[in-house]
DRENDO-1510 file (C-alpha; in Angstrom, 1 decimal, always signed):
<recs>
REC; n; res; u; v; w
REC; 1; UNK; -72.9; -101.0; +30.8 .
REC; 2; UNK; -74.6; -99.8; +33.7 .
REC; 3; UNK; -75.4; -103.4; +35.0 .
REC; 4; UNK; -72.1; -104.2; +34.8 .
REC; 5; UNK; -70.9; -101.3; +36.9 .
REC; 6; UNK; -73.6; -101.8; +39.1 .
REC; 7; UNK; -72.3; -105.8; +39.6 .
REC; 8; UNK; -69.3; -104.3; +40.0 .
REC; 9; UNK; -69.6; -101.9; +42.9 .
REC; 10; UNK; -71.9; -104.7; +44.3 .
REC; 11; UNK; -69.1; -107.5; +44.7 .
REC; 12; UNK; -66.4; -105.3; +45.5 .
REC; 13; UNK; -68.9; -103.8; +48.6 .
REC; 14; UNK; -69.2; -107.7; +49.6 .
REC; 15; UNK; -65.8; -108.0; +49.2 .
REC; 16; UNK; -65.2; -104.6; +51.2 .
REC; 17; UNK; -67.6; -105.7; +53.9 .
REC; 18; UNK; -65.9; -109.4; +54.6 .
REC; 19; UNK; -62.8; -108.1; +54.9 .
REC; 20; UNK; -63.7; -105.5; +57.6 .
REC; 21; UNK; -65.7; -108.4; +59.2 .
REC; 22; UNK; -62.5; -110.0; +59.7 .
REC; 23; UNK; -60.5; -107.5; +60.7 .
REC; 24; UNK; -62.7; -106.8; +63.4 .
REC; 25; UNK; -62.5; -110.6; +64.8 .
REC; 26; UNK; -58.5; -110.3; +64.8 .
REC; 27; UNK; -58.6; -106.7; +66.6 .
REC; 28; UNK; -56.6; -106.3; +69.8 .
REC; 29; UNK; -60.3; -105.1; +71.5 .
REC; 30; UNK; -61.5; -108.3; +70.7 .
REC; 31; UNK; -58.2; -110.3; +71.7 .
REC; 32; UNK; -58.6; -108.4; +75.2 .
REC; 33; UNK; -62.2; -109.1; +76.1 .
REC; 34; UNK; -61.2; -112.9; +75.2 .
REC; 35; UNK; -58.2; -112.9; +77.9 .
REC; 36; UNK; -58.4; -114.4; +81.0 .
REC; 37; UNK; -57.3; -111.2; +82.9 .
REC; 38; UNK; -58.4; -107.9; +84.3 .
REC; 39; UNK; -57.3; -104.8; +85.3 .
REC; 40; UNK; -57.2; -103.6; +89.4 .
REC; 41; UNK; -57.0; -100.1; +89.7 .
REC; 42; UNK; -55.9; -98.1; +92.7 .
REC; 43; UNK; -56.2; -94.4; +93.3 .
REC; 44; UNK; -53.0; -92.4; +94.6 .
REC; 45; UNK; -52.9; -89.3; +96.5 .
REC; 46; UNK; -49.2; -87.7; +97.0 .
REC; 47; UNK; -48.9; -85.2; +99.5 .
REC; 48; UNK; -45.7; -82.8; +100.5 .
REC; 49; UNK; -47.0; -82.3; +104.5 .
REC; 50; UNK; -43.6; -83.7; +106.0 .
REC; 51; UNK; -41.3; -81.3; +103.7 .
REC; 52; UNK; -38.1; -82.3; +105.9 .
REC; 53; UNK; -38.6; -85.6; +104.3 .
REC; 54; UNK; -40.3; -85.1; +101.8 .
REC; 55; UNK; -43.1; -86.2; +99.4 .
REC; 56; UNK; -45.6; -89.3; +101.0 .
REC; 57; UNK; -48.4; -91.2; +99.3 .
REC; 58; UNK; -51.6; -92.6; +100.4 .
REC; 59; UNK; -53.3; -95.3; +98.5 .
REC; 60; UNK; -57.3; -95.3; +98.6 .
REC; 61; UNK; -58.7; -98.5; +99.3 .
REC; 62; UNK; -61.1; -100.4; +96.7 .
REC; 63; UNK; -63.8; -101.3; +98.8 .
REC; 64; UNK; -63.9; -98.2; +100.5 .
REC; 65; UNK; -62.9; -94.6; +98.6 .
REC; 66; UNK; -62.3; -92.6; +101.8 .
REC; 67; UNK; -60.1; -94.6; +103.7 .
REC; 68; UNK; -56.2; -93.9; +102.5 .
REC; 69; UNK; -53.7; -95.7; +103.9 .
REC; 70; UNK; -50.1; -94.7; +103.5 .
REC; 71; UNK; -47.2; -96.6; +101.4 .
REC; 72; UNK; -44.7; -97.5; +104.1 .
REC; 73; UNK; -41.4; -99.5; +104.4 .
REC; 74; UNK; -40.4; -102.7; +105.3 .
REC; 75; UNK; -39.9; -101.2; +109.0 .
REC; 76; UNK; -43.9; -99.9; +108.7 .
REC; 77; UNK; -42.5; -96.2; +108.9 .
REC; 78; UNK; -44.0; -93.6; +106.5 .
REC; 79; UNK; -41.9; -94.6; +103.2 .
REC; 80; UNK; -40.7; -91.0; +101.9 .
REC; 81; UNK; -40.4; -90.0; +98.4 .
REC; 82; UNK; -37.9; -87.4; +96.6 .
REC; 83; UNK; -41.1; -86.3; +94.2 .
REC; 84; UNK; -44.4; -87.7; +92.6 .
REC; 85; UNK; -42.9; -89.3; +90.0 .
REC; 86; UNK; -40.5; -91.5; +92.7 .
REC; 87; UNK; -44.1; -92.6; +93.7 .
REC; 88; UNK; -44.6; -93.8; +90.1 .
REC; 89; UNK; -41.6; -95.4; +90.2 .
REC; 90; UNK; -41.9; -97.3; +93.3 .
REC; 91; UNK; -45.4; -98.5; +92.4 .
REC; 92; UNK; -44.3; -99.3; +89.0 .
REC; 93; UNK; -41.6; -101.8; +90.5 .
REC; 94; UNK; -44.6; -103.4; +92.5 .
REC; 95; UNK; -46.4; -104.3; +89.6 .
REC; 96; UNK; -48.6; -101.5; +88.8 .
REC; 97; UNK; -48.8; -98.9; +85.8 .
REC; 98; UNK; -49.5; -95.5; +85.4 .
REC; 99; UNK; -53.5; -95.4; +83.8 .
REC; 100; UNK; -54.3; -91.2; +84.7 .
REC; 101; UNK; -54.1; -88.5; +86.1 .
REC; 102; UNK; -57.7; -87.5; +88.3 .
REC; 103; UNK; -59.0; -84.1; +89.2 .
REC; 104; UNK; -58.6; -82.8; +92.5 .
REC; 105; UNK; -61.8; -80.9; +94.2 .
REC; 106; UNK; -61.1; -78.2; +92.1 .
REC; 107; UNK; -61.3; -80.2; +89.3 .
REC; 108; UNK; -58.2; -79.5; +88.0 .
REC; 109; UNK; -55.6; -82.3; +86.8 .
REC; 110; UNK; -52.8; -82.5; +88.8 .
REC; 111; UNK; -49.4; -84.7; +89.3 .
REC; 112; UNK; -51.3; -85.0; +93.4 .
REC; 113; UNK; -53.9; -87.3; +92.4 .
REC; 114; UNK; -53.5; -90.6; +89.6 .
REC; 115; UNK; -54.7; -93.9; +88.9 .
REC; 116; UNK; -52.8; -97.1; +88.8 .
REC; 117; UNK; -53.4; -100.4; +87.3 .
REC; 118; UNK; -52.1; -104.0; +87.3 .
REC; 119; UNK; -53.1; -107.1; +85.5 .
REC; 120; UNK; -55.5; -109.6; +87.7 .
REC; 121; UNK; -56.6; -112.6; +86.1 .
REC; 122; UNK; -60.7; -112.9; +86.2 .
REC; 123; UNK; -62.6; -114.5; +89.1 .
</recs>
């Protein structure tokens, strides 16, 4: 009796084991690492210095953290926001998508400071 159980425990931990195997090749991990794009991902700071017109934004560059430059308009005049959240927005309907919030020098999370991504595809 205590063969059998024992067969029984090992074959349904083979069993167990396959299946988990495969589950793991179908995950959506696995399903991103084999796609043929990336993620670019920008850091925004919003800022309320010109409160008659309220909020701006500054976008660091990539290649080099401290150099911000701001989000302007067509016209290349400071583009003006009615909060942070209008930043969102305005990035979101250039393609990019909130990722998170960052600490400020404090260290404290705050709506001032976030991360941004969009979809690159892979060099």
């Amino acid at each position: 009796m205590k063969k059998a159980t024992l067969l029984f425990f090992i074959a349904f931990g083979l069993g167990f084991s396959a299946q988990a195997q495969e589950q793991q090749q179908n995950s959506p991990q696995t399903q991103i690492e084999q796609s043929d794009q990336a993620f670019e991902y920008m850091a925004v700071t919003v800022d309320f210095k010109h409160r008659i017109k309220g909020w701006s934004a500054y976008l660091n560059d990539n290649k080099d953290p401290d150099k911000q430059s701001p989000v302007n308009d067509a016209a290349g005049n400071l583009r003006s926001f009615s909060s942070p959240y209008d930043v969102m927005n305005y990035l979101g309907s250039q393609g990019w998508e909130f990722a998170a919030y960052t600490p400020d020098l404090n260290g404290k999370l705050t709506w001032e400071k976030f991360l941004m991504k969009r979809k690159v595809k892979k060099a």
